[in-house]
C-alpha positions as CSV (number, residue, x, y, z in Angstrom):
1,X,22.2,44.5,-10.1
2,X,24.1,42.4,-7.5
3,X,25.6,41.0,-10.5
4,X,26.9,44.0,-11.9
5,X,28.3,45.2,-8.5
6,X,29.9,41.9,-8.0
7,X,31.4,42.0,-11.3
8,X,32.8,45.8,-10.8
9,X,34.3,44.7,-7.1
10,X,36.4,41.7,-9.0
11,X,37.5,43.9,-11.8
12,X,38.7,46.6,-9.3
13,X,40.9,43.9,-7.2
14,X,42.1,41.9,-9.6
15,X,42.9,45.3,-12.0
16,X,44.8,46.6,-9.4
17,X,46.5,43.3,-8.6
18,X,47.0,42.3,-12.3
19,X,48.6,45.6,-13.0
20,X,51.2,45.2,-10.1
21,X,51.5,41.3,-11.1
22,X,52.1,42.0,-14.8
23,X,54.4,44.7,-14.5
24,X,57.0,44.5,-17.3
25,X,55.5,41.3,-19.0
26,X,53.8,40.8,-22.0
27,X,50.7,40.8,-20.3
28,X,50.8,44.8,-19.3
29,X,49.4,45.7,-22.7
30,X,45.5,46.7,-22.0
31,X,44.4,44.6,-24.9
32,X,45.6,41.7,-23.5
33,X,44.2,42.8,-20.0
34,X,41.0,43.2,-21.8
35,X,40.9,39.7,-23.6
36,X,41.9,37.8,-19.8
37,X,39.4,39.8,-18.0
38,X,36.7,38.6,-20.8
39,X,38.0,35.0,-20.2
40,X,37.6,35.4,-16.5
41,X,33.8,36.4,-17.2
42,X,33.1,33.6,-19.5
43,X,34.5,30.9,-17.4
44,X,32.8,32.0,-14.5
45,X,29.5,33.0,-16.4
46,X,30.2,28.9,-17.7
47,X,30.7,27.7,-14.3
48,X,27.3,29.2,-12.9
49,X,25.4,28.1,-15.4
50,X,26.6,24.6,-15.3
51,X,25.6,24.7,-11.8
52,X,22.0,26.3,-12.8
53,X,21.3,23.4,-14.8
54,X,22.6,20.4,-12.4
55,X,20.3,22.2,-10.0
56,X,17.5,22.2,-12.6
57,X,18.3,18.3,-13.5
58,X,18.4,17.2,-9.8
59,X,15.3,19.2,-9.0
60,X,13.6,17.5,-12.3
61,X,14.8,13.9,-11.2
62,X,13.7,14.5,-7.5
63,X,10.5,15.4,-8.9
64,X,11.0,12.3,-11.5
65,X,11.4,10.1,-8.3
66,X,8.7,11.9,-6.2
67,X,6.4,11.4,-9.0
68,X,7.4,7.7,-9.4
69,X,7.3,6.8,-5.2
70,X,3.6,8.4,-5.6
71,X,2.8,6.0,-8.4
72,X,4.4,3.5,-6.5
73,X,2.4,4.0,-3.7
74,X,-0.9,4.3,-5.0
75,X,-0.3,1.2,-6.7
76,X,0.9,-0.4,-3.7
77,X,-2.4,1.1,-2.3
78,X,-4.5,-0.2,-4.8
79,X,-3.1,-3.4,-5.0
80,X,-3.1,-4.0,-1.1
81,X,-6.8,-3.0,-1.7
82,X,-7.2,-5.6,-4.4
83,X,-5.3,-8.2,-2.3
84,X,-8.2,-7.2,0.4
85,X,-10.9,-7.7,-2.2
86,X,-9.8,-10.7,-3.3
87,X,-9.0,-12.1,0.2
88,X,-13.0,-10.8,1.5
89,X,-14.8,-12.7,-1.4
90,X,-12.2,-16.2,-0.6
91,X,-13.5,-16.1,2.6
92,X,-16.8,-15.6,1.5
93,X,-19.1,-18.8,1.4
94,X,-22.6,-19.8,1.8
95,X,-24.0,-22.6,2.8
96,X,-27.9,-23.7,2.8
97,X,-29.2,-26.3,4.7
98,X,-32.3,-27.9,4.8
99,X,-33.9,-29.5,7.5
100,X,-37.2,-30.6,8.1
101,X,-39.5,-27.5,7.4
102,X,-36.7,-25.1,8.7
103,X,-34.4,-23.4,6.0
104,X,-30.6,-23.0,7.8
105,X,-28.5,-20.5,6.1
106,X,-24.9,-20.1,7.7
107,X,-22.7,-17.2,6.5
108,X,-19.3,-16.9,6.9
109,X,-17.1,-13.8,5.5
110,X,-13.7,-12.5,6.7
111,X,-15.1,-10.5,9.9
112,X,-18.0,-11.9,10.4
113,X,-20.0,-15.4,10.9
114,X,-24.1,-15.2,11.0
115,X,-26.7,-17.8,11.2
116,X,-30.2,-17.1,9.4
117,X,-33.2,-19.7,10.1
118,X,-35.8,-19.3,7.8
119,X,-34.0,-15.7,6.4
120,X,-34.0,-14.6,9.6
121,X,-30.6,-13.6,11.7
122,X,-30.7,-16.3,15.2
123,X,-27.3,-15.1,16.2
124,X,-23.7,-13.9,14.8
125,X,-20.1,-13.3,15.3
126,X,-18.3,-10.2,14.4
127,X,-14.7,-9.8,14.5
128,X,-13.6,-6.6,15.7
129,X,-10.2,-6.0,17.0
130,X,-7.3,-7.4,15.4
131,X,-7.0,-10.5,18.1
132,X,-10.5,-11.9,17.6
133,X,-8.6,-13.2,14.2
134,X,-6.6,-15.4,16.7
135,X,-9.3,-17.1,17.5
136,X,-10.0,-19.8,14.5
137,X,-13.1,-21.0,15.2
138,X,-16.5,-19.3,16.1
139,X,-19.2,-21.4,17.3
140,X,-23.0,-20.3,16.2
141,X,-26.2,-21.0,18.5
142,X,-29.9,-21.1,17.8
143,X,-33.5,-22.8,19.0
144,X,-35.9,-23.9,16.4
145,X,-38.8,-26.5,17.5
146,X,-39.6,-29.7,15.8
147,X,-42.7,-31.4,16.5
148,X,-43.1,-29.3,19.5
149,X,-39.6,-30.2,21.1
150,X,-37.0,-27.7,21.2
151,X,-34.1,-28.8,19.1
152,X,-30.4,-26.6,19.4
153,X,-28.9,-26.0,16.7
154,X,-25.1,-25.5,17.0
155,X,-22.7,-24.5,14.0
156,X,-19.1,-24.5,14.0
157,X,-16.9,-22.5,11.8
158,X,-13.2,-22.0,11.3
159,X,-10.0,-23.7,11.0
160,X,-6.0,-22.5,10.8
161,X,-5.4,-23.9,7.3
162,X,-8.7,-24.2,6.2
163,X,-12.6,-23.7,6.0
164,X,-14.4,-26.0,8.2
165,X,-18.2,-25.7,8.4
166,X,-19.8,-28.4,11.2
167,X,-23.6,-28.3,11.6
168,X,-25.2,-30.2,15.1
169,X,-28.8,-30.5,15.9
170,X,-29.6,-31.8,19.3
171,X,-25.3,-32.9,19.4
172,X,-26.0,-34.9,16.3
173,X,-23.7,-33.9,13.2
174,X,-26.1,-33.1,10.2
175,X,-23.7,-31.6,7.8
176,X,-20.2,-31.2,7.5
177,X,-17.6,-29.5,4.7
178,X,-14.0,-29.0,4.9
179,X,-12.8,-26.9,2.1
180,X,-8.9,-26.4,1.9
181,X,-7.1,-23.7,0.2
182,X,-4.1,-24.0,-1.9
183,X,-2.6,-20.3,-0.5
184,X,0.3,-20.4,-3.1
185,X,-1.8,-20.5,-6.2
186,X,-5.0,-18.9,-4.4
187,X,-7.6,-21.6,-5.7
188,X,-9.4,-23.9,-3.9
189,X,-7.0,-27.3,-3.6
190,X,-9.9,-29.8,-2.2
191,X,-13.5,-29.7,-0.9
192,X,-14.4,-32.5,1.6
């Protein structure tokens, strides 16, 4: 309906101003009045609906692109939770040590360092706010008794380009592994 009044409004003033224009000329016949004022609709009926459908192409695209950051995203998301993954089992390692009739069982993973004797948890280390990462090594204590003496056990873990695990009983060095990490390739380059 706004339209329609729109429409009549720009008939009236450009009628009135068309006939006072045209006056005398070939264009005062009402045919030909007729024919320009359906010109005048089409092009303009033309030029809105070309703007209709550049709105409709950019609102398509920008939902194109919307659709494609979100993808984006979430497989930046699930990537960065992949790179996590993969990053939590690297760091991951086991190692059991025998000695005498005690079973030593030293876990280290990303956040955390524990120390089992006999599959039981002696003591641990958890990482919890982002500076304790700083810190490259974490040092492990524990009491077992040999032969009725007390005996400490001491393990070190860490390093700042690789995996060191150091085991001391009574300040004697029982076991020892360095394991070095080629970062670029993501394999292990060499195990001491």
């Amino acid at each position: 309906m706004i339209k329609f009044l729109m429409y009549v409004v720009i008939f009236f003033v450009i009628g009135y101003n068309y006939a006072i224009i045209t006056k005398g000329t070939v264009f005062d016949h009402f045919f030909i009045m007729l024919l320009s004022l359906f010109v005048f609709i089409f092009l303009v009926e033309w030029l809105f609906s070309m703007i209709r459908k550049r709105k409709i192409q950019k609102r398509k695209v920008r939902n194109e692109n919307t659709q494609i950051e979100e993808n984006a995203e979430n497989t930046e998301e699930q990537s960065l939770k992949d790179l996590m993954q993969e990053l939590k089992t690297e760091f991951h390692k086991t190692w059991e040590i025998p000695y005498k009739d005690y079973h030593i069982k030293i876990v280290n993973q990303y956040n955390e360092e524990q120390l089992y004797i006999n599959d039981t948890l002696v003591d641990s280390r958890k990482r919890t706010s982002w500076y304790s990462f700083l810190i490259p090594f974490q040092s492990l204590k524990a009491l077992i008794e040999v032969d009725h003496q007390p005996m400490d056990i001491k393990v070190k873990l860490g390093g700042l380009v690789s995996l060191q695990c150091k085991v001391y009983i009574n300040k004697k060095l029982v076991f020892k592994e360095k394991i070095k990490y080629d970062w670029l390739s993501g394999t292990i380059k060499e195990k001491d």
